[in-house]
N, C-alpha and C positions, 0 to 999 in steps of 0.2 A: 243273437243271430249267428253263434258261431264264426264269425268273419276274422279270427285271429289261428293263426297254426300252433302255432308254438315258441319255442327257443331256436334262434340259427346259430350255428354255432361261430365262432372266432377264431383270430389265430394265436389270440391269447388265453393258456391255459384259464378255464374257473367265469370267465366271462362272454357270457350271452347275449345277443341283441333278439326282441319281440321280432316274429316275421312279418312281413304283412303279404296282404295280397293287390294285385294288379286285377282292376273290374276293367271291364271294354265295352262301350256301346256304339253299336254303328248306326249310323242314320243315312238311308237312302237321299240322294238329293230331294226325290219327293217329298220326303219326310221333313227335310231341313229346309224347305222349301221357304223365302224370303217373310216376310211377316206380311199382310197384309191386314189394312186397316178397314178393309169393308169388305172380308173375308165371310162374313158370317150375315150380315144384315148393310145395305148399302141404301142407304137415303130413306128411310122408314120414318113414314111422318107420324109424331104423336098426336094422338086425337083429345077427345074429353071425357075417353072411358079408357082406362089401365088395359093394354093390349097381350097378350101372352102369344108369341109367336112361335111356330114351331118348324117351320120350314125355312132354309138357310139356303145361302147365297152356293158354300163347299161346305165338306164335312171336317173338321180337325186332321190334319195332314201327319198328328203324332201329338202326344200328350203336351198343349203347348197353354201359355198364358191368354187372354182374352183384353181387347181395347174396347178403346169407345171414347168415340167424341159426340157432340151435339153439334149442328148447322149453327145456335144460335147461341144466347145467354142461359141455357137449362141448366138448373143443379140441383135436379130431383133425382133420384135413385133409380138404377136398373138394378133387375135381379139374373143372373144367371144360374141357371140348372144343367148339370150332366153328369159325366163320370171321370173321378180319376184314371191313373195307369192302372190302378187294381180292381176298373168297375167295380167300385164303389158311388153311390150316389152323391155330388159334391153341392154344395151352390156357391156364390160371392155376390154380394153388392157392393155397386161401384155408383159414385156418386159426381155424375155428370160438372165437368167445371166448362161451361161453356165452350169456345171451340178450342181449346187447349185436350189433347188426347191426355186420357187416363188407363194408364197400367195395371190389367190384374195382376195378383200375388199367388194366383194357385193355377196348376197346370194342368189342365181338362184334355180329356183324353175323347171324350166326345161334347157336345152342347145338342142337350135335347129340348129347351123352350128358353125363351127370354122374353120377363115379365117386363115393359115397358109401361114409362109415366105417364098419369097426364099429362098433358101439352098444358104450357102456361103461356104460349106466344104459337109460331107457328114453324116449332126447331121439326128438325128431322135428327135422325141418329144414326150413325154406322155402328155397324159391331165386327169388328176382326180379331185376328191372332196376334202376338207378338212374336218377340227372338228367344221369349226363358220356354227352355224344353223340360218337362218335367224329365225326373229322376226315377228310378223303381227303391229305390232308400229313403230310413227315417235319419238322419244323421241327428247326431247331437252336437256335434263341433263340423266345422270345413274340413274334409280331410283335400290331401293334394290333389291338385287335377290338373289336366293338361288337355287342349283339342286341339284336333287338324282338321283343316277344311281342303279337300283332293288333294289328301297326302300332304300338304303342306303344315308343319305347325307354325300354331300363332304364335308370335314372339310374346304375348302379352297374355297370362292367366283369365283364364273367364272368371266372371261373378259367382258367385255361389250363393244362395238362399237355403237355409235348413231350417230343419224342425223336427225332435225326436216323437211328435204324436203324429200327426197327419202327412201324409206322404206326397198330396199335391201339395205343399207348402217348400218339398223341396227343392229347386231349379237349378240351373245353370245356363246362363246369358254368357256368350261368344263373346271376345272382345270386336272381330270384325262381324258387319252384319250374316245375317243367314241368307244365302245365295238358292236361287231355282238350279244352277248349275253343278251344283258341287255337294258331293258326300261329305258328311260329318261323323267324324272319331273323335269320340271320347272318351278319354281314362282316368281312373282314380285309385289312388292309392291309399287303402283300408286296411 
């Protein structure tokens, strides 16, 4: 990808240091907007025919991760479809652990249907966003990173998720939560 310059020079003759580069992404407070848990689908009762839904509570607020809980004891599978940061076509299944919420790992940049289970009792399901904001990088290792939330930065490194194939697999979760009020900056050093 090109993302290396060259040599910087030193103040010792014969001895070079690799340069890197500073990436910057900004995110609207809209964008960074708090996570919500029934963001996408909020109380959807499963029935006794596999439901495909296509019409959603918001639309993804920026390339972000997908939740879900069940009302009740369910731990059948949902299926999500949409798109990465690069529209590209993505999906994930997540396998409902009763009311305990579960974490997707990839960051959808839109959700365009969710395949829902059979009902084996009479759960209902939300489906929201999280805090991991997709990335537009494949990384192969963490490189550094650093955020501020309205100007301020976080004393405390965010998380980082990589992966050198697929590019929603990449993320980064804030160490404080993601606020409706405040802009998010984020930097990496590549």
């Amino acid at each position: 990808m090109n993302r290396y310059i060259g040599q910087l020079g030193t103040d010792v003759y014969g001895i070079g240091v690799d340069e890197a580069r500073v990436g910057h992404i900004h995110l609207t407070k809209e964008q960074a907007c708090a996570a919500d848990a029934d963001g996408l689908l909020d109380g959807v009762a499963l029935t006794e025919a596999v439901q495909t839904v296509t019409e959603f509570e918001k639309e993804m607020p920026y390339a972000r991760n997908v939740t879900v809980v069940a009302s009740d004891v369910a731990t059948t599978k949902i299926t999500v479809y949409g798109t990465n940061i690069a529209d590209i076509a993505i999906s994930e299944e997540l396998t409902l652990n009763g009311t305990t919420p579960v974490v997707g790992a990839k960051a959808f940049k839109t959700v365009t249907s969710i395949v829902l289970p059979i009902a084996t009792g009479k759960e209902t399901v939300d489906v929201g966003f999280g805090d991991k904001i997709g990335l537009p990088f494949m990384f192969d290792a963490k490189p550094l990173a650093f955020a501020m939330q309205a100007g301020t930065l976080e004393s405390t490194a965010p998380a980082l998720a990589v992966d050198a194939d697929e590019v929603e697999k990449n993320t980064i979760d804030l160490n404080s939560a993601l606020d409706d009020t405040k802009d998010v900056d984020i930097f990496f050093v590549i």
